[in-house]
C-alpha positions as CSV (number, residue, x, y, z in Angstrom):
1,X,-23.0,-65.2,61.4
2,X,-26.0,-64.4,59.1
3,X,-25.6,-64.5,55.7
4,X,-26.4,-61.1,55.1
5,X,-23.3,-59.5,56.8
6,X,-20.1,-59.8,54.5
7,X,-17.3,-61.5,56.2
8,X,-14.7,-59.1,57.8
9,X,-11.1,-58.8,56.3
10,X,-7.5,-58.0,57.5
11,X,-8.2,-54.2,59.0
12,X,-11.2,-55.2,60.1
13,X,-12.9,-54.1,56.8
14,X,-15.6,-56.3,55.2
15,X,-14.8,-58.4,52.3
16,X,-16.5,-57.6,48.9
17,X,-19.4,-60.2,48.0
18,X,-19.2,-61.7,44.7
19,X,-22.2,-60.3,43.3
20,X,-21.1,-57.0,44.6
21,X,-17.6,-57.2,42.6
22,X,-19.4,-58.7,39.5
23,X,-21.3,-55.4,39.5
24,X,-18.3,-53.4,39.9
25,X,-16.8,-55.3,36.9
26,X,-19.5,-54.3,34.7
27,X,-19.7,-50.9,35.9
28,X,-15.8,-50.6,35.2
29,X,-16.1,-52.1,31.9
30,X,-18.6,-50.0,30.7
31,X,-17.1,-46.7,32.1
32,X,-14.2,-47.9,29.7
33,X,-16.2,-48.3,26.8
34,X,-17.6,-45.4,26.7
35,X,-14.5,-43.7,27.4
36,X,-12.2,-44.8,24.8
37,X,-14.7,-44.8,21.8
38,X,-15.7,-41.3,22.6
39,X,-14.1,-39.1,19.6
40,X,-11.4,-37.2,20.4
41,X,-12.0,-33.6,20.9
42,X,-11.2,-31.6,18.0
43,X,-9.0,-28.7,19.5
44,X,-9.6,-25.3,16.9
45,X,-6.7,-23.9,15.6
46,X,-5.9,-20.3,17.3
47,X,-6.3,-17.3,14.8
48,X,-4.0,-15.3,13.1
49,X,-2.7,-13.2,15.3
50,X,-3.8,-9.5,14.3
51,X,-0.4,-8.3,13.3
52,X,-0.3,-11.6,10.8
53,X,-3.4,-10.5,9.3
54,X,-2.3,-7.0,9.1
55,X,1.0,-8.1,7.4
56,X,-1.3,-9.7,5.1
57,X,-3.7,-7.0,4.3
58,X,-0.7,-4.3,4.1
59,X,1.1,-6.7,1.8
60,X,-1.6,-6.6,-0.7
61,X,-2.1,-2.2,-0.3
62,X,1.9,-1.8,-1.3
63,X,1.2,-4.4,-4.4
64,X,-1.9,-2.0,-5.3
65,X,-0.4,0.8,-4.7
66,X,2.5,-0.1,-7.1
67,X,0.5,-1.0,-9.5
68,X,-1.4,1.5,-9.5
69,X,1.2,4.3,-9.3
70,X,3.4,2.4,-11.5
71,X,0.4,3.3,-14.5
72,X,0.2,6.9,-13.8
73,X,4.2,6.7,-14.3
74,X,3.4,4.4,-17.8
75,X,1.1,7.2,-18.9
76,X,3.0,10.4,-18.2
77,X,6.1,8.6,-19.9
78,X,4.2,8.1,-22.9
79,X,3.2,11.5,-23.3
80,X,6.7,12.9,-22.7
81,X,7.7,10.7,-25.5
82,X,5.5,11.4,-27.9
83,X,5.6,15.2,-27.6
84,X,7.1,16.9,-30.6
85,X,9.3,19.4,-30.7
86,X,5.8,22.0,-31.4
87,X,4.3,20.2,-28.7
88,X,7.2,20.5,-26.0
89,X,6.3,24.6,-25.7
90,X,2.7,24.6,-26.7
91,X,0.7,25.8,-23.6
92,X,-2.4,25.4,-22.0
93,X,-3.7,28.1,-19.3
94,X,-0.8,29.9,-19.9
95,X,1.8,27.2,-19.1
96,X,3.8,25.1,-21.5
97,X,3.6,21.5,-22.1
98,X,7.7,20.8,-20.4
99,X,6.0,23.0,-17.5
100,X,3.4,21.1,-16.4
101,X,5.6,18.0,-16.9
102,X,8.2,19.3,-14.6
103,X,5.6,20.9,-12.1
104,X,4.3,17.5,-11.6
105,X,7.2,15.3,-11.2
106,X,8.8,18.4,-8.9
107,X,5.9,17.7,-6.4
108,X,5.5,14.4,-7.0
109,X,9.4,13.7,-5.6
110,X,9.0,16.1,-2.9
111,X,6.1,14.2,-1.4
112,X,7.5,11.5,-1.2
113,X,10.6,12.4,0.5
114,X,10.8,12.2,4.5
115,X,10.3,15.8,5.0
116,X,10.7,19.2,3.4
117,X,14.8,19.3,5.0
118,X,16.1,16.6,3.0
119,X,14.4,17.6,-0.9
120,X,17.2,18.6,-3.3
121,X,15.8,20.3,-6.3
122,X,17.4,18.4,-9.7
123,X,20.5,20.2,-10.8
124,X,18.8,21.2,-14.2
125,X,15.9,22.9,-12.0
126,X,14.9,26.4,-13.3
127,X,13.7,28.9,-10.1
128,X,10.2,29.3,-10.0
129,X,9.6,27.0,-12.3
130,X,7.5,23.9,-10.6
131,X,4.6,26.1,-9.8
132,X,1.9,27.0,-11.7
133,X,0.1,30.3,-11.7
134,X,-2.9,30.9,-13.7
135,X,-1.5,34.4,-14.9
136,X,2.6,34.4,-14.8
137,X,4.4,37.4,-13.7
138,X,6.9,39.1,-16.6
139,X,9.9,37.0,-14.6
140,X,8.6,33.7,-15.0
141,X,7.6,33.7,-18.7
142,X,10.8,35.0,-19.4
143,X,12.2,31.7,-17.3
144,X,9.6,29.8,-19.5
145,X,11.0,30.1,-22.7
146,X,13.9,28.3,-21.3
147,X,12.5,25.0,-21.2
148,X,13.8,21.9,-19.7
149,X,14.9,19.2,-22.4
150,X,13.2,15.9,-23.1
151,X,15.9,14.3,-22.1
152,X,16.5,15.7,-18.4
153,X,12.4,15.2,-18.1
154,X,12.9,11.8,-18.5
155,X,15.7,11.6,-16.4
156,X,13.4,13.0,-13.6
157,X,11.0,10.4,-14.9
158,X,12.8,7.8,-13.9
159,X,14.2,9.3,-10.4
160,X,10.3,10.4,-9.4
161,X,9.4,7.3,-10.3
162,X,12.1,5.7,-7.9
163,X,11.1,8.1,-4.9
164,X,7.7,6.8,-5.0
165,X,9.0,2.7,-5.2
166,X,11.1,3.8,-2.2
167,X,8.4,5.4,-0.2
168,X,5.6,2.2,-1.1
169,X,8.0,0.0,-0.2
170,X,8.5,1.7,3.4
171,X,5.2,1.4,4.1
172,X,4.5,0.1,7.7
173,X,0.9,0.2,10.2
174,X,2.2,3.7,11.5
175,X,1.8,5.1,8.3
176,X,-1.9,4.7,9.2
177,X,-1.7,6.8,12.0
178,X,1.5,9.3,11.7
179,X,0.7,12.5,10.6
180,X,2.2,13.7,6.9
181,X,5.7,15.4,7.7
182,X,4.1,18.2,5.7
183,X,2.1,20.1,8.1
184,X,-0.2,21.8,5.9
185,X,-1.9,18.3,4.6
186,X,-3.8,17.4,7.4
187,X,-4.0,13.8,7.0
188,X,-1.8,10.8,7.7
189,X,1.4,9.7,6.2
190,X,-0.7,6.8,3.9
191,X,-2.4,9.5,2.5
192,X,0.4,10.7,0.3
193,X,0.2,8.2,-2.3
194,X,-3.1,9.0,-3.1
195,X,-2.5,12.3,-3.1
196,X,0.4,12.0,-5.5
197,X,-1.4,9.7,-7.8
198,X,-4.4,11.9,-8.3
199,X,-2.1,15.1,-9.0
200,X,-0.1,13.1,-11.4
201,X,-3.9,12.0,-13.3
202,X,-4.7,15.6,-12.9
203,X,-2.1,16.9,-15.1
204,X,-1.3,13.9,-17.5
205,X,-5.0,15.0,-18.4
206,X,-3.8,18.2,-19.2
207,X,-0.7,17.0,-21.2
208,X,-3.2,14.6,-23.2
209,X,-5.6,17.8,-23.9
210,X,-2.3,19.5,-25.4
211,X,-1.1,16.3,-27.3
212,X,-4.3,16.2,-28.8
213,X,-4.6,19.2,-30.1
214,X,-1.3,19.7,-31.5
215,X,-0.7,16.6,-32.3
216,X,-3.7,14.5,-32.7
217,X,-3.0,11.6,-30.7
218,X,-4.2,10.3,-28.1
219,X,-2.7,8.6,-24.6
220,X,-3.6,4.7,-24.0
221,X,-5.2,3.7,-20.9
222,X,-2.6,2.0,-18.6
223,X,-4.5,-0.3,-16.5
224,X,-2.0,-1.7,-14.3
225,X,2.2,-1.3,-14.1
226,X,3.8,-2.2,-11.2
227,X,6.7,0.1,-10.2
């Protein structure tokens, strides 16, 4: 049998030469080498899920929005307190110091209450009282010179002040998106916060005005006060 031709094996099937299996050997052993000192693949780490990183952002809005809120509280306390007696029925525009102090915490409670249906006025509330009209009819400054005491105001104070804990505290991602129960905004449900906080800077700037001039003292600058 020449050389050349390998020797056949049980089945018929040729038996491997020896140079033949030497070069598998090699070619096995370096397969290997290469296989096992390759690094192992670095698998990346899935990202936060969007709702994760929502719960994330909207965790830090409601700290804001505390703090921020929480000032405006801080600063119309402070005025309250420091009105005098003088100072309590001075007016401004027509309207009296207690007045604009109860016209803003009356709105500022009512916004942030589910819906118009489930306000209840305070039990010291005066009819007609909580708005404000450039040029009063003969009813309501007859109601004004009946004003609301320091005391109850900061009673109200503190109760306002709870409302709008509640309502930043309730904050979820359908607030983004859920229209304000009170038809007549025209913006979403977030939007009352903001809306509330900048009426509440509105008139504390009137209230300073009044302090001011009857008074002379000023208002600090609350930078940050967390409900």
């Amino acid at each position: 049998m020449p050389a050349c031709v390998p020797s056949a094996g049980r089945g018929g099937k040729p038996f491997k030469t020896g140079a033949s299996m030497k070069n598998s050997l090699i070619a096995l052993f370096i397969f290997s080498c290469v296989a096992f000192s390759h690094p192992p693949l670095k698998v990346a780490k899935a990202p936060c899920s969007p709702s994760e990183k929502d719960s994330i952002l909207l965790s830090e809005i409601k700290k804001s929005y505390s703090r921020q809120m929480g000032a405006s509280f801080k600063m119309l306390e402070n005025t309250i307190l420091n009105a005098n007696e003088k100072t309590w029925a001075a007016r401004i525009n027509n309207m009296p110091f207690w007045q604009i102090c109860y016209h803003v915490l009356w709105y500022t409670d009512f916004y942030f209450h589910a819906n118009q249906a489930t306000f209840q006025p305070q039990p010291f509330d005066i009819k007609g009282i909580k708005d404000i009209h450039d040029k009063p009819n003969a009813w309501l400054v007859e109601q004004q010179k009946h004003p609301i005491s320091k005391s109850n105001m900061l009673v109200y104070h503190t109760y306002a002040k709870q409302k709008a804990l509640q309502f930043i505290q309730g904050i979820n991602e359908s607030y983004f998106t859920t229209p304000s129960p009170f038809e007549w905004h025209g913006f979403p449900m977030i939007d009352l916060v903001d809306y509330n906080l900048r009426h509440l800077q509105h008139h504390i700037a009137y209230l300073n005005i009044i302090l001011r001039r009857e008074q002379d003292l000023g208002s600090p600058w609350i930078m940050h006060a967390p409900l």
